[in-house]
N, C-alpha and C positions, 0 to 999 in steps of 0.2 A: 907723465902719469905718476900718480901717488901710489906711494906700497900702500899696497894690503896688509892687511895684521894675519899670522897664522889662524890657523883654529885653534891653538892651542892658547894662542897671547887672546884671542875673541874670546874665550869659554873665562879666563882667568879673571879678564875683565870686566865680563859680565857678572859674572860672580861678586869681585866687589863694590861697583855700583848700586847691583840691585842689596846687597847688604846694607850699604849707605842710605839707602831709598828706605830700608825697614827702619836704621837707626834713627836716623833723622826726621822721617816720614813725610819727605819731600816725595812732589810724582814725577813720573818719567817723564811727562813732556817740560817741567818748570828742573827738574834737573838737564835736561837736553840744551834748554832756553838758558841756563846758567852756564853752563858747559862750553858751548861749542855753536850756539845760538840757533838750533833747528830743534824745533819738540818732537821732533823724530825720530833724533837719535838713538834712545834706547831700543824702539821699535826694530828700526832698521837693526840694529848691532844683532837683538833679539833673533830676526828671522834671518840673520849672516848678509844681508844687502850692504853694497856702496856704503860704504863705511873704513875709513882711512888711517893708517898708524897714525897718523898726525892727530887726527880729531881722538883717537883714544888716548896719546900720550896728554892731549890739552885736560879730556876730562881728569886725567889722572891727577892731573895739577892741580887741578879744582877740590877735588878730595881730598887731598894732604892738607892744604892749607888749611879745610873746614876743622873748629876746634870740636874736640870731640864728646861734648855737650852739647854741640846745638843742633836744635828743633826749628824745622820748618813750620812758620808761621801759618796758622790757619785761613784758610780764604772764606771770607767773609762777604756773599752776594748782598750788596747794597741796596740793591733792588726789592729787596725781600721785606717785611714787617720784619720788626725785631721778635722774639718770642715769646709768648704768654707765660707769664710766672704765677705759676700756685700759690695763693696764699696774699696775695697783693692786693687791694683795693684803689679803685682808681674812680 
């Protein structure tokens, strides 16, 4: 069986993930999917469920490395028209 993370290493961690999440502006589920490969993770971590030292020290790893200028790419549904521009003639 895997250890648990205290509450106290849960609260610390969460903390700077969801920090990361602000700087970055990446979402919980495409950081979970980067992470630890479950979009769930922050959820889970979130309401204290099945969530494992291991899977928080992995995200940890992920964060350090990110340089600390970067911006998560915007998602772009392709499916969608592109958007009416003011002022264009067509």
């Amino acid at each position: 069986m895997e250890t648990p993370p205290t509450p106290r290493l849960r609260a610390i961690a969460l903390e700077r993930f969801e920090r990361f999440l602000v700087r970055t502006g990446m979402s919980a589920s495409a950081f979970g999917l980067a992470t630890v490969n479950d979009h769930k993770f922050l959820l889970r971590l979130r309401r204290g469920r099945n969530v494992t030292l291991r899977l928080i020290e992995q995200a940890e790893a992920f964060v350090a490395e990110i340089p600390a200028d970067f911006r998560a790419p915007e998602v772009v549904d392709s499916s969608l028209p592109p958007p009416h521009e003011e002022g264009l003639s067509g």
